[in-house]
MDAnalysis code that builds the backbone (N, CA, C; Angstrom):
import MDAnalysis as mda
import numpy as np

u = mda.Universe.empty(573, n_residues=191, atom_resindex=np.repeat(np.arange(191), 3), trajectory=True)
u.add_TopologyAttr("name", ["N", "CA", "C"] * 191)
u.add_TopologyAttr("resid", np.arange(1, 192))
u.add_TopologyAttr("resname", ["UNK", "UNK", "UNK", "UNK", "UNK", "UNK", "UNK", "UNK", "UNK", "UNK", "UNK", "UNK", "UNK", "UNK", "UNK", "UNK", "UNK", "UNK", "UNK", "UNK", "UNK", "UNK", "UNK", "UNK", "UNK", "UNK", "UNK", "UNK", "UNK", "UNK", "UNK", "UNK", "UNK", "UNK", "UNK", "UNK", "UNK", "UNK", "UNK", "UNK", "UNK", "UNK", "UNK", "UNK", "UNK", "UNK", "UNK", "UNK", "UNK", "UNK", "UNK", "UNK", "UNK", "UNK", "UNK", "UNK", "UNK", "UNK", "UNK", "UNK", "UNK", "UNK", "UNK", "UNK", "UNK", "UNK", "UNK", "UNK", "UNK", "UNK", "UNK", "UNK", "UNK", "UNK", "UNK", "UNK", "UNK", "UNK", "UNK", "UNK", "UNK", "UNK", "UNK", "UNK", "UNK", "UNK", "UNK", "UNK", "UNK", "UNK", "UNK", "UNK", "UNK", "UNK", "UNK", "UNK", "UNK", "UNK", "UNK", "UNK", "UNK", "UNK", "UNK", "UNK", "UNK", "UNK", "UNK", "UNK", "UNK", "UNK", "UNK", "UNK", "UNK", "UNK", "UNK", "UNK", "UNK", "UNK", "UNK", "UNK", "UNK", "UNK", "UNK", "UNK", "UNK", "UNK", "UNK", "UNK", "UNK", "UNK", "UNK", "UNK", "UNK", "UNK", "UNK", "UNK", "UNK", "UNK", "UNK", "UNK", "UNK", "UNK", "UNK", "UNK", "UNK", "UNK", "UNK", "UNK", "UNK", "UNK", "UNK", "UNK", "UNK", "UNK", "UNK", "UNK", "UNK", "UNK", "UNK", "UNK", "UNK", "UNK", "UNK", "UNK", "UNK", "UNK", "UNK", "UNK", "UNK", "UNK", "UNK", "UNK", "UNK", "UNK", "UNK", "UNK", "UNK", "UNK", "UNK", "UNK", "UNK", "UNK", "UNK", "UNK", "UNK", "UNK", "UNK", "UNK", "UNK", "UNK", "UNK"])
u.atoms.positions = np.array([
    [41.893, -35.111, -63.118],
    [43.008, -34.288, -63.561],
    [44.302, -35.089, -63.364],
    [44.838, -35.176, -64.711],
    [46.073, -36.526, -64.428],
    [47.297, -35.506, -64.300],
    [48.546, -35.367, -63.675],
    [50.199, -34.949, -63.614],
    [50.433, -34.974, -65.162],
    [51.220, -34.174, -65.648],
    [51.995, -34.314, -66.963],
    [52.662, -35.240, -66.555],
    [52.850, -36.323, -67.200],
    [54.276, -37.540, -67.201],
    [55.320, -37.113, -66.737],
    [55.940, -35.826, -67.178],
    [57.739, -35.930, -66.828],
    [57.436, -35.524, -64.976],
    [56.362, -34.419, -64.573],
    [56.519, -34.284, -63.653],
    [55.947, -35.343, -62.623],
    [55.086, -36.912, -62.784],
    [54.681, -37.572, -61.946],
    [56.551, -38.750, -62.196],
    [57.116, -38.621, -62.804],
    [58.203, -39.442, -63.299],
    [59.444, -38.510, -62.400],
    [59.048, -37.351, -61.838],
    [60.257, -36.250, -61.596],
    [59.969, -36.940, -59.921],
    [58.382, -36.919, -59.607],
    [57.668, -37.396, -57.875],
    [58.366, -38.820, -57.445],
    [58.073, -39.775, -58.698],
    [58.197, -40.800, -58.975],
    [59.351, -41.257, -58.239],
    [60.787, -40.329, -59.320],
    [62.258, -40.730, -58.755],
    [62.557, -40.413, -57.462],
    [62.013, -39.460, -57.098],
    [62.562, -39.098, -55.628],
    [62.013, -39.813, -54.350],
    [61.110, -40.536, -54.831],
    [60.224, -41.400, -54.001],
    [60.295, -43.143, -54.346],
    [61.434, -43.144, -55.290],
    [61.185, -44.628, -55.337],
    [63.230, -45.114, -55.027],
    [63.415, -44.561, -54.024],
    [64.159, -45.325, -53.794],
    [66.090, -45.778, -54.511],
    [66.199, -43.986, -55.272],
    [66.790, -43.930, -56.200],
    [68.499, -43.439, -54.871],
    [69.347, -43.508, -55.327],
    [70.297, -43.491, -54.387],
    [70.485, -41.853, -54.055],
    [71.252, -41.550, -52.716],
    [71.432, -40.030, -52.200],
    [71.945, -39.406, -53.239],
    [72.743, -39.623, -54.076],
    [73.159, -38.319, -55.327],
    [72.579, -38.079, -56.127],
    [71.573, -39.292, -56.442],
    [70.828, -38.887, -57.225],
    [69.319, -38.223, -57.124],
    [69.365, -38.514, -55.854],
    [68.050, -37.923, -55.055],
    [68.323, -36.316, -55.286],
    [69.404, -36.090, -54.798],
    [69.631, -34.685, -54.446],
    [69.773, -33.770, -56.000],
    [70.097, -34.618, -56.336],
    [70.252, -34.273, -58.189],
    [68.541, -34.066, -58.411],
    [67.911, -34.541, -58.131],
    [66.867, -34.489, -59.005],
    [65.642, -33.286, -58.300],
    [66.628, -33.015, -56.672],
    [65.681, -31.883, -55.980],
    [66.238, -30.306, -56.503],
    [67.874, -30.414, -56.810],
    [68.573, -29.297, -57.368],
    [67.628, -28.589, -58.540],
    [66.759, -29.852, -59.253],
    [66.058, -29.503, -60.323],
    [65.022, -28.916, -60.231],
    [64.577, -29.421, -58.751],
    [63.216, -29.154, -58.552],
    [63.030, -27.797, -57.806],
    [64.064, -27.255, -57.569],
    [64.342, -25.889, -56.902],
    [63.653, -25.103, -57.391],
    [63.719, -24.184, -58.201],
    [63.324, -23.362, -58.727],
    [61.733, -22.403, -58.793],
    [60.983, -24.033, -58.552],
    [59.679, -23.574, -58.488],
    [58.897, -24.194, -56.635],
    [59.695, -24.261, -55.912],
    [59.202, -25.051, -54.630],
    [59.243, -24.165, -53.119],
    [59.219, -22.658, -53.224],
    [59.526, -22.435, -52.189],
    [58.381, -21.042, -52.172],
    [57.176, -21.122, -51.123],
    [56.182, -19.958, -50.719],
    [56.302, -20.171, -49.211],
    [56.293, -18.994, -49.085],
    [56.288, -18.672, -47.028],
    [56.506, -17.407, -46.903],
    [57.074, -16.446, -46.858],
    [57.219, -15.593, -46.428],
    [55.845, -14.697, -46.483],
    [55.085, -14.617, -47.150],
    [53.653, -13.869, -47.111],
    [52.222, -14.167, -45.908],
    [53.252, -15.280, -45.244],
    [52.334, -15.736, -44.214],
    [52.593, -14.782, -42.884],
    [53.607, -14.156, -42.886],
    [54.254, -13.666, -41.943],
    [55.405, -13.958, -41.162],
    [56.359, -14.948, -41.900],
    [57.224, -15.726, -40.818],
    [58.172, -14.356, -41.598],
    [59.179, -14.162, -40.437],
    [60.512, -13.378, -40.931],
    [62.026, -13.879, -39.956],
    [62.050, -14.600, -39.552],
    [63.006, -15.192, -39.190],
    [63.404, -16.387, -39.537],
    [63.746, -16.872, -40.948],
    [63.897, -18.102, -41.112],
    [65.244, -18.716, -41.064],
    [65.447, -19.755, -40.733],
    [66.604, -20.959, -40.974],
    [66.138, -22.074, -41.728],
    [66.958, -22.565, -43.025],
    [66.510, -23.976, -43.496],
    [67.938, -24.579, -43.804],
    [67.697, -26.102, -44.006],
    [68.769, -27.360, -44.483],
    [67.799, -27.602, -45.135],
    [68.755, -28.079, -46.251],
    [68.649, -28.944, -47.413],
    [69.790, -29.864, -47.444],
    [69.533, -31.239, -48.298],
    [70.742, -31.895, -48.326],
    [71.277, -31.302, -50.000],
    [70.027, -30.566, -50.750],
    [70.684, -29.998, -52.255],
    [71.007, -28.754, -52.043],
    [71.753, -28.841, -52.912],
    [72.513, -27.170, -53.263],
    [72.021, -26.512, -53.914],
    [70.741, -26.982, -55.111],
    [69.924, -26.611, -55.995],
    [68.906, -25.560, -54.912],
    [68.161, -26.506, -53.781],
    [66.948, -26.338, -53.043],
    [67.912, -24.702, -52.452],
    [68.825, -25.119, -51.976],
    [69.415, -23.968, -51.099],
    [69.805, -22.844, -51.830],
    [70.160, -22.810, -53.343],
    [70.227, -21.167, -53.791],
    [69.127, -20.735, -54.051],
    [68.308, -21.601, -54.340],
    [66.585, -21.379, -54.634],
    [66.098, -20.445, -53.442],
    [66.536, -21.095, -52.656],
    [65.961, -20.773, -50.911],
    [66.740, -18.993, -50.664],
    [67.934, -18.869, -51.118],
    [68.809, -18.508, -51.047],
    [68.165, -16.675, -52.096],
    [68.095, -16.933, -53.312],
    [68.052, -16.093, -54.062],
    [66.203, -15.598, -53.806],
    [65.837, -16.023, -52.754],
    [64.388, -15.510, -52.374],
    [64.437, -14.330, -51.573],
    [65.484, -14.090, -50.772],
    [65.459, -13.254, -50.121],
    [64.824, -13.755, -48.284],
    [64.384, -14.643, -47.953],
    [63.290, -14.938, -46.978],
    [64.341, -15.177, -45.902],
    [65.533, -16.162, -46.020],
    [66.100, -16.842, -44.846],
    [67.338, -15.970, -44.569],
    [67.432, -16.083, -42.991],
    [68.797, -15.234, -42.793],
    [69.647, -16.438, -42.373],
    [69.089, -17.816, -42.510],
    [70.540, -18.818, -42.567],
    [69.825, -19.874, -43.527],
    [71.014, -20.244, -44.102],
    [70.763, -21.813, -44.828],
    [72.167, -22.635, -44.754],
    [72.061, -23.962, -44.544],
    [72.704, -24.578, -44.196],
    [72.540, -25.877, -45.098],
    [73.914, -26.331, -45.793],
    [73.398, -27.943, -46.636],
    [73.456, -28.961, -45.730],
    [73.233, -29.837, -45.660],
    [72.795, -30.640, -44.583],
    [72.129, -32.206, -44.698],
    [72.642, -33.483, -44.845],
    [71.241, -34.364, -45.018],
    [71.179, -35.043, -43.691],
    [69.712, -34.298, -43.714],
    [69.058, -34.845, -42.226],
    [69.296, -36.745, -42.260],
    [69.550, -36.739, -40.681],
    [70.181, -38.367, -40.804],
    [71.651, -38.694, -41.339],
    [72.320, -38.278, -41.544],
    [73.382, -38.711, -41.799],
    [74.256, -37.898, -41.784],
    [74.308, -36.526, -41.360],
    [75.074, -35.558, -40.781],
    [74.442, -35.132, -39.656],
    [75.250, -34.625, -38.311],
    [74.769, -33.882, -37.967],
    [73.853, -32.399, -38.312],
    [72.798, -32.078, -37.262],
    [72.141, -30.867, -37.934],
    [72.876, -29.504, -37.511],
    [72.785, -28.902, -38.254],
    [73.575, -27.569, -38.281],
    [73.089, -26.484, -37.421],
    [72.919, -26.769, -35.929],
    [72.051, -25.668, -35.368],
    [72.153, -26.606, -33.696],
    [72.400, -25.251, -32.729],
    [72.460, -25.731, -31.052],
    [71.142, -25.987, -30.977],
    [71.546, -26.900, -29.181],
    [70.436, -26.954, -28.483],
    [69.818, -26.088, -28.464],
    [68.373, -26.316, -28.379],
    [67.089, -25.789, -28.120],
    [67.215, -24.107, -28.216],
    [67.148, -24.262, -29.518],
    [67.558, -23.128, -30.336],
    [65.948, -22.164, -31.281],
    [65.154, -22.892, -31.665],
    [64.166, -22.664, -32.625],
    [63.099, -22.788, -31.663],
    [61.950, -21.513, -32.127],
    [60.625, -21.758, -31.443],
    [59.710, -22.511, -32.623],
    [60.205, -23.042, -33.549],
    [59.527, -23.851, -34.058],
    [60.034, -24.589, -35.634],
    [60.110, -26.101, -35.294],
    [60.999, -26.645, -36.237],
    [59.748, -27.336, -37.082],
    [59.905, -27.221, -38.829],
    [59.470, -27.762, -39.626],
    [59.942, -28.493, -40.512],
    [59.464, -29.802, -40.770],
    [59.804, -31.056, -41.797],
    [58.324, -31.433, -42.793],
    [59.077, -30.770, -44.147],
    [57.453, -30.839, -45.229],
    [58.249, -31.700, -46.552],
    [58.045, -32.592, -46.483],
    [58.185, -33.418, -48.572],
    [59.857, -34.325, -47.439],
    [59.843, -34.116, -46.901],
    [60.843, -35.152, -46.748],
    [61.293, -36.344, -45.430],
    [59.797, -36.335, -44.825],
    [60.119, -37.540, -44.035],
    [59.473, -38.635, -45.095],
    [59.863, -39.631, -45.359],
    [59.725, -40.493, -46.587],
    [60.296, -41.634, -46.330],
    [59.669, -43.045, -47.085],
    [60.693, -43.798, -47.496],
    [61.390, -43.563, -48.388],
    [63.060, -43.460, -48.186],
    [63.980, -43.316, -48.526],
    [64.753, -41.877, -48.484],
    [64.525, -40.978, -47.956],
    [64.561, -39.898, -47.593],
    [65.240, -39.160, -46.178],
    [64.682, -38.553, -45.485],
    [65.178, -38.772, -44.019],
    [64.484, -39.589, -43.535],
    [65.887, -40.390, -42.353],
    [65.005, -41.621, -41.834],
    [64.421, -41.223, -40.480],
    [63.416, -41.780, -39.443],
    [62.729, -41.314, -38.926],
    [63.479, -41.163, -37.433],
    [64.741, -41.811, -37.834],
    [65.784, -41.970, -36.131],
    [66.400, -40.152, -36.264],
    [66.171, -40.025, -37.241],
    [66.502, -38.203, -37.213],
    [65.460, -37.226, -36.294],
    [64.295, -37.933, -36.067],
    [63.066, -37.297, -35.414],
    [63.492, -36.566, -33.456],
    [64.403, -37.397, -32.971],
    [65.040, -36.672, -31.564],
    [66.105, -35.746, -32.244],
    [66.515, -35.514, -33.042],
    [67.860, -34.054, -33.140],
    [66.870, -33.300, -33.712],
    [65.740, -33.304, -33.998],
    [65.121, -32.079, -34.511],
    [64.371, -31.594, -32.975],
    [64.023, -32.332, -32.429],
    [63.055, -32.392, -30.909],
    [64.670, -31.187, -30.284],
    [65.679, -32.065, -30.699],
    [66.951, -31.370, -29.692],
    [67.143, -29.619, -29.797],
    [67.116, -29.880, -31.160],
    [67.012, -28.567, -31.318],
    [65.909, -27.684, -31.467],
    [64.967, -27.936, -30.978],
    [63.850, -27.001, -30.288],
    [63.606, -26.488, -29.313],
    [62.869, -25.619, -28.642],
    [63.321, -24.710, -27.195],
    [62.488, -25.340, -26.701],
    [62.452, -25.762, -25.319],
    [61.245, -25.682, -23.949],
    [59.850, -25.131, -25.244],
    [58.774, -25.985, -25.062],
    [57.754, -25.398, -25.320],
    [57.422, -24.683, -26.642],
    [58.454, -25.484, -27.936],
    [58.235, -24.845, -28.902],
    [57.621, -26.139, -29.425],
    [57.261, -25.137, -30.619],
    [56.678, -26.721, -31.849],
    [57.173, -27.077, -32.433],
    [56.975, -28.349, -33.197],
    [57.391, -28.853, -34.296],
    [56.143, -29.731, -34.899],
    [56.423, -29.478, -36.816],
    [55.299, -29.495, -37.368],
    [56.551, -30.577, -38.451],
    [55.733, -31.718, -38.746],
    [56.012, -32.835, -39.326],
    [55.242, -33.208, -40.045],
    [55.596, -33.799, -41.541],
    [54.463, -34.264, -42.826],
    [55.332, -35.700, -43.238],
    [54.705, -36.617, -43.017],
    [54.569, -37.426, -44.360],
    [53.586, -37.940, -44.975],
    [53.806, -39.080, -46.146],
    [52.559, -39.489, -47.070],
    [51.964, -41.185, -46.292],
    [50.839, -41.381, -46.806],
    [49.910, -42.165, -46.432],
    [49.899, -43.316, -47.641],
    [50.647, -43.046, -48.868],
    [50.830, -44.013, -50.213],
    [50.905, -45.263, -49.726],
    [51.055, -46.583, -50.407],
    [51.192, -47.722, -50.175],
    [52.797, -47.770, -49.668],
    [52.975, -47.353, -50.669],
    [54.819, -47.502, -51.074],
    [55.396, -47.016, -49.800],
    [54.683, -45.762, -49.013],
    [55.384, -45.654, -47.636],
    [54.809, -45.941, -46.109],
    [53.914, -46.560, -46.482],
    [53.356, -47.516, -45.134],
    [54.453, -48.037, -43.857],
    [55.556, -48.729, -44.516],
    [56.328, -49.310, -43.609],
    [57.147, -47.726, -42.974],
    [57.436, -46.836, -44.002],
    [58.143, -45.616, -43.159],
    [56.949, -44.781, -42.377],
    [55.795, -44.943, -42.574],
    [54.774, -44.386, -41.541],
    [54.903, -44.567, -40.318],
    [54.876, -46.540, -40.551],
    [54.712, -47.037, -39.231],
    [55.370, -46.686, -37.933],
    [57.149, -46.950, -38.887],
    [58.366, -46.239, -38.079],
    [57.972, -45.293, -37.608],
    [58.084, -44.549, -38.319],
    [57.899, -42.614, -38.132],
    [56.937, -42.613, -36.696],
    [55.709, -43.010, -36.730],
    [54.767, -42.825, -35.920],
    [55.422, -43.916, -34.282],
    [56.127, -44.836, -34.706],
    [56.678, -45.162, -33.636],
    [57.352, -44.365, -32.731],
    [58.087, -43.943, -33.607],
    [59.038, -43.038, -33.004],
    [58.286, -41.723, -32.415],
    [57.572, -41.219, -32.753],
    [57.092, -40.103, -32.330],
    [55.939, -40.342, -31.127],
    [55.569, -41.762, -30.830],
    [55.139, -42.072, -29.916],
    [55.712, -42.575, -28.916],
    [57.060, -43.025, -28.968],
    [58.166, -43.221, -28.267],
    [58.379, -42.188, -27.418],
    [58.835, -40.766, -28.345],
    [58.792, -39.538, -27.602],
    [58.042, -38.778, -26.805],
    [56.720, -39.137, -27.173],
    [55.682, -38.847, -26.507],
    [55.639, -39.821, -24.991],
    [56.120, -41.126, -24.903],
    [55.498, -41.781, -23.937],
    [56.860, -41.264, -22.873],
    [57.934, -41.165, -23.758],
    [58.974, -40.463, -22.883],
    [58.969, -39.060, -22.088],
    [57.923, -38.656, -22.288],
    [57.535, -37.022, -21.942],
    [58.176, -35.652, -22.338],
    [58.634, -36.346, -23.910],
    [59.550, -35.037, -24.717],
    [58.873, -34.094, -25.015],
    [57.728, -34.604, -25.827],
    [56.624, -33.511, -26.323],
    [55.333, -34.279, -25.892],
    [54.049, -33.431, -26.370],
    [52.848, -33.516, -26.185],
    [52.429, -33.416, -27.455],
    [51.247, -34.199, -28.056],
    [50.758, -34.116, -29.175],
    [49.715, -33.181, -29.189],
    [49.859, -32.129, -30.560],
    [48.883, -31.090, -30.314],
    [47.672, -31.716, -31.767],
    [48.449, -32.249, -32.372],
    [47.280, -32.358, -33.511],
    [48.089, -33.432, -34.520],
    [47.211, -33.932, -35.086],
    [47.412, -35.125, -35.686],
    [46.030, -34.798, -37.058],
    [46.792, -34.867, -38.106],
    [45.490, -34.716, -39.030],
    [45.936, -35.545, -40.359],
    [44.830, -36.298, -40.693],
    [44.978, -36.535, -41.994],
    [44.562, -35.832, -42.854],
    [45.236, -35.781, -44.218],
    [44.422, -35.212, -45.472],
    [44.731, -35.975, -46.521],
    [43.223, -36.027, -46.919],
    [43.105, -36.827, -48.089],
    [43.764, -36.652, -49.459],
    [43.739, -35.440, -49.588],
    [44.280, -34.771, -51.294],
    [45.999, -34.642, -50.868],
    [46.595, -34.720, -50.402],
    [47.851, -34.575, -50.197],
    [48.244, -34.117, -51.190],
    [48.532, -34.997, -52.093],
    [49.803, -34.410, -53.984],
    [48.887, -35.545, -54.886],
    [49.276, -34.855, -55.647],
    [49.209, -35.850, -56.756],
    [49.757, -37.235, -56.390],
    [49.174, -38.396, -57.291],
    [49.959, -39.607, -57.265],
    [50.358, -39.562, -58.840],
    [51.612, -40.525, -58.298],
    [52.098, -40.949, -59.806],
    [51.966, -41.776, -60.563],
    [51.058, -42.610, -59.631],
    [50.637, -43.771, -60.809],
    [49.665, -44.552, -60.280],
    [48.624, -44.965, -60.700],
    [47.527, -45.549, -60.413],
    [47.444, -46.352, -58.915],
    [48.523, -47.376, -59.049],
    [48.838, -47.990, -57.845],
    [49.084, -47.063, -56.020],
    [49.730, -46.025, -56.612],
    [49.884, -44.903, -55.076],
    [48.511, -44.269, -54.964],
    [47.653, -44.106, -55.986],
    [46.246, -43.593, -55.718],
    [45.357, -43.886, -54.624],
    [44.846, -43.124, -53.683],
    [44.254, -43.561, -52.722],
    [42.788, -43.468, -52.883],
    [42.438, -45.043, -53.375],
    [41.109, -45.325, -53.978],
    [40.688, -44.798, -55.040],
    [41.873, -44.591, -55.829],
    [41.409, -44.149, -57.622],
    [41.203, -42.992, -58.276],
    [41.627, -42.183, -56.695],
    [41.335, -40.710, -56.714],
    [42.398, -39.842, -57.274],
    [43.433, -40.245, -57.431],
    [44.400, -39.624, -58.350],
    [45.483, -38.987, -57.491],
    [44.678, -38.752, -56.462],
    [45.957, -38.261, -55.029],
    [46.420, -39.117, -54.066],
    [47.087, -39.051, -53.292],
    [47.913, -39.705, -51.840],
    [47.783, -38.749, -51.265],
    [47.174, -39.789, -49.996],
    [46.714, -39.362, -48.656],
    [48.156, -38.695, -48.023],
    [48.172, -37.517, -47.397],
    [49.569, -37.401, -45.957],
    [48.725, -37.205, -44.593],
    [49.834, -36.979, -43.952],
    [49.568, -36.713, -42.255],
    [50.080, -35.098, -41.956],
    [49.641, -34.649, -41.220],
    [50.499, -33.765, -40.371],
    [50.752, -33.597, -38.832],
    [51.511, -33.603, -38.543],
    [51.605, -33.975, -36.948],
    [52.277, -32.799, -36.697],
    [51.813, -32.365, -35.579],
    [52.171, -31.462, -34.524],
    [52.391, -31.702, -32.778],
    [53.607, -31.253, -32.673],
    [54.008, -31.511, -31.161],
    [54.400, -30.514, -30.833],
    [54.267, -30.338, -29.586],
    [54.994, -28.910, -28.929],
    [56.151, -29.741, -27.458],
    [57.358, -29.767, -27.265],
    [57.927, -29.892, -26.609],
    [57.652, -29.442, -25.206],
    [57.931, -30.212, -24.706],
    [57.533, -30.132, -22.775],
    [58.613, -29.377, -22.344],
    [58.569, -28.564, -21.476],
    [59.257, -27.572, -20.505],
    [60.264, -28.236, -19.881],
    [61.791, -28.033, -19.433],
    [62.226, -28.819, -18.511],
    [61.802, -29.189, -17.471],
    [61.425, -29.899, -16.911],
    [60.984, -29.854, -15.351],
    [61.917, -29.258, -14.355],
    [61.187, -28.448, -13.261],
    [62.381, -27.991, -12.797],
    [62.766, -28.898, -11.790],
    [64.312, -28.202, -11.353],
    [65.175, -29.530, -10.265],
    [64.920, -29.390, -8.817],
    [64.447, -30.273, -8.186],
    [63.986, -30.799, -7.121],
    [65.125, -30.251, -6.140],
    [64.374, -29.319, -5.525],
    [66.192, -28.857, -4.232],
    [65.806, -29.680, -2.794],
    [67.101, -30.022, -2.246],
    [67.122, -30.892, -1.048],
    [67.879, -31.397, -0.571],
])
């Protein structure tokens, strides 16, 4: 089962490296049809976007009682300390996208003992932002920020866009999902 062209060409741009306005230009587009959650049961939501497109989308759903524009990495994030019992990052840890030094202000703003649930892809094209990514999140780990609860690959991830991102001819790219739950403060030693 091959992508219609315009939409593996729509994956394509946002993943190959095209500059921030135009990135965000091309997610404004992609708004419209990108947003399911609320039927799972969540009812307290907060999201950032760095588009304005993604955010009335988000916006005219009815689901979130905050949204905030925002591009992770290069603004501050819009939200206190250890604030959320559970922070999520889906389609945009990437090469070229948010970069992976953004991975402690999302940790920051999580409570004692909450989670955070993290995705990226397994493609050729983002190997070198894997590597990072996974550095970093093992960094945090060896630092005793969080604890790793699960680590999973999946094979079918998305579609690929072109023969070359195919993982072994299969027509899809592999992702990850990682899960951490943040460590408790320790408490302070009296004496």
């Amino acid at each position: 089962m091959r992508l219609p062209a315009a939409v593996r060409e729509r994956v394509a741009a946002v993943h190959g490296g095209v500059g921030l306005p135009e990135c965000l230009r091309l997610y404004d587009g992609w708004a419209a049809c990108y947003e399911q959650l609320h039927r799972r049961g969540f009812r307290c939501l907060h999201g950032v976007d760095g588009s304005s497109g993604m955010l009335e989308r988000a916006r005219s759903t009815g689901l979130y009682q905050e949204l905030r524009q925002c591009v992770l990495g290069r603004e501050p994030l819009p939200a206190p300390a250890e604030h959320y019992d559970a922070v999520t990052v889906v389609g945009a840890l990437g090469e070229g996208q948010v970069p992976s030094a953004a991975v402690p202000e999302l940790l920051h703003v999580t409570k004692p003992g909450g989670f955070l649930c993290l995705t990226t892809r397994s493609n050729p094209s983002n190997l070198r932002y894997k590597a990072e990514l996974e550095a970093v999140l093992e960094d945090l780990e060896r630092q005793g920020a969080w604890q790793k609860v699960l680590v999973q690959e999946v094979e079918r991830w998305e579609k690929a866009t072109s023969e070359e991102e195919s993982t072994q001819g299969t027509g899809y790219i592999s992702g990850v999902v990682y899960v951490y739950r943040k460590c408790p403060v320790p408490p302070l030693e009296e004496g």
